[in-house]
Steps between C-alpha positions, in 0.01 A plus 500: 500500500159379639473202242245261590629257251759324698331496817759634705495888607763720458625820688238734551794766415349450172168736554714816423262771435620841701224607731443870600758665697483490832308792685390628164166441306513176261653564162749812573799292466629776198648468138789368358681138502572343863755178481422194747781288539433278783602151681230353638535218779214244475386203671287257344303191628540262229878652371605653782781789563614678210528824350385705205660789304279754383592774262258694366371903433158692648437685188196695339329453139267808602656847659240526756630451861163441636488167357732219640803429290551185273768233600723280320760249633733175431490303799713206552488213825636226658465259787672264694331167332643627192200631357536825239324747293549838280178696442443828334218710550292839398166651703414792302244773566411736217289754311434630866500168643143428255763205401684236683715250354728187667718320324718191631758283325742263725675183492446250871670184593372374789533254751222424738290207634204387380225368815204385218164626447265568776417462879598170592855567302529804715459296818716218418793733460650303251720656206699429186793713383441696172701704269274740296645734227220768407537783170242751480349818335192672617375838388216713660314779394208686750292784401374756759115430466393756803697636820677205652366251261717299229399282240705283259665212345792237547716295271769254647700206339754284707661165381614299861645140579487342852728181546464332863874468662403199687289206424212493732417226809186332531361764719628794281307736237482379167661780250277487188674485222639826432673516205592832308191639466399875318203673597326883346178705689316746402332697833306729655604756764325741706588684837384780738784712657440758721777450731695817626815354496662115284758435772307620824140569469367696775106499324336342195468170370709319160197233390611276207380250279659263232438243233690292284378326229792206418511281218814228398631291236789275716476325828167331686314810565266601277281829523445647810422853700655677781336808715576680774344737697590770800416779684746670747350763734690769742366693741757740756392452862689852622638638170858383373573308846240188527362352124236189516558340159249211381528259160295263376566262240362210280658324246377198211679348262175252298561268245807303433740730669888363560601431901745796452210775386247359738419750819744456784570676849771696591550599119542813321339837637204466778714214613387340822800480700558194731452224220795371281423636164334244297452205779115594505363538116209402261293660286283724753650690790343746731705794810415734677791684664518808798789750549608710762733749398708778762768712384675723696586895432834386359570120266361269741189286520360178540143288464332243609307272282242229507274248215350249366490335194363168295566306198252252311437299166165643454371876479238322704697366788711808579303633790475187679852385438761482784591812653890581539581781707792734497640775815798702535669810567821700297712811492563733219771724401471785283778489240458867364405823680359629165245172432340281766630211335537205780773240559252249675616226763177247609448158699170315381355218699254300265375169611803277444797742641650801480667719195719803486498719220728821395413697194448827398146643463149397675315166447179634502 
């Protein structure tokens, strides 16, 4: 449920695709239909403690057990502010995994604060109380173009409202007006994957980029782009026990691009923990993020992690923008003996305070 449409994150118990078994080479998880029904415990910077409900099936569209299984799952959440969402989802791998298809439909209403645009409106601290509702469909299809390599396209629709809760003070963010508002891209989509394992890579790198192309007929904003790029890297220090794991990541969102679809920290995957999500946005943001990961021989582990990270106006302006840095250290639990599949506990210091975060699954 990584939707960078209301600018608020959600649980990263939503990044659901089963890694390699533990102990065993990547891929031999077997045949046949596994269930997941799971509740997941979250905690959120913008909509703080909740919980989400996943039910959902590992499955396969191909019969060979080299190849990592296909997931599907209905996941439901909600949080103490009142915020709520139902999502359903499919990644696919088929025809050997020479195809890859993702498919997302859900339904979000969200409460969350809203900081303004930029810098300065990250400084000041100052927010406004929104309610967001958010419908969407996005469908994905990749094509194996050599080894690791996938190349493909994107279509997503979504039709959203934001109405402030409060009317804002004289020193407080001005909400543009918002009013229901439907939007439809057509993208691009290519990534490099040669990591060992999805949940706990021990080797290989997951390098990613995205554009959307969006176009509207309702609301203020008119025509606009979004991309993203970002390349995770792993690297085991002595074998299964002590992982370095590195991400960089750059986001723009040109042209006449709503406050809600701009770039933002602390939102959706690659997140830089330590920032309340959406308190530092505008159209250009840069990180660069550092992991280390221990496990011991049974469920146990924790990391450290350090960063930095910038937002501007201007493609131009990024690298000598403001830099906000971000530290901390977390434990992990591993939920299953058959997949390294994390419950993660971290405290981020960024440059205004401190955040805690519990989830399920890494953030880089």
């Amino acid at each position: 449920m990584k939707a960078w449409a209301q600018g608020v994150e959600t649980s990263d118990a939503t990044s659901i695709e089963p890694p390699a078994e533990s102990g065993e080479r990547p891929g031999r998880e077997g045949a046949g239909v596994t269930p997941l029904v799971a509740p997941l415990p979250f905690r959120n910077s913008q909509i703080g403690w909740g919980a989400a409900l996943m039910v959902g099936l590992i499955h396969r569209f191909d019969p060979d057990t080299t190849i990592k299984p296909s997931t599907g799952a209905i996941i439901g959440l909600a949080s103490e502010n009142g915020s709520w969402g139902v999502m359903a989802l499919e990644m696919a791998r088929f025809g050997g995994d020479t195809w890859r298809a993702r498919g997302v439909t859900g339904y979000m209403d969200l409460e969350y604060d809203f900081y303004g645009v930029g810098i300065d409106a990250g400084n000041s601290g100052q927010s406004v109380p929104l309610e967001q509702t958010v419908f969407l469909v996005s469908g994905a299809l990749l094509r194996q173009v050599v080894g690791g390599l996938y190349v493909g396209g994107q279509l997503l629709w979504l039709t959203t409202s934001v109405t402030p809760l409060e009317s804002g003070g004289p020193n407080q963010p001005v909400v543009p007006d918002q009013a229901r508002t439907e939007l439809f891209a057509a993208g691009v989509q290519a990534e490099y994957d040669t990591r060992d394992n999805d949940f706990w890579p021990l080797r290989g790198s997951l390098a990613q980029l995205k554009g959307n192309f969006f176009t509207t007929a309702t609301g203020q904003s008119g025509s606009f782009q979004r991309y993203q790029g970002a390349w995770s890297w792993y690297h085991g220090l002595r074998g299964p026990r002590l992982v370095l794991a590195t991400n960089l990541l750059a986001c723009g969102a040109p042209g006449d691009a709503p406050f809600y679809a701009l770039c933002s920290l602390g939102a959706g995957r690659f997140s830089v923990r330590g920032y309340t999500q959406g308190r530092y946005r505008d159209h250009y943001t840069t990180a660069v993020q550092v992991e280390l990961r221990g496990h011991t021989a049974g469920r146990l582990g924790a990391i450290l992690f350090g960063g930095l990270a910038q937002v501007a106006p201007e493609a131009s302006e990024i690298f000598g923008g403001e830099l906000l840095p971000s530290g901390g250290a977390g434990l992990r639990f591993q939920l299953t003996r058959k997949y390294p599949m994390h419950l993660r506990l971290d405290y981020a210091w960024g440059r205004d305070g401190g955040l805690l975060y519990f989830s399920v699954g890494e953030a880089i």
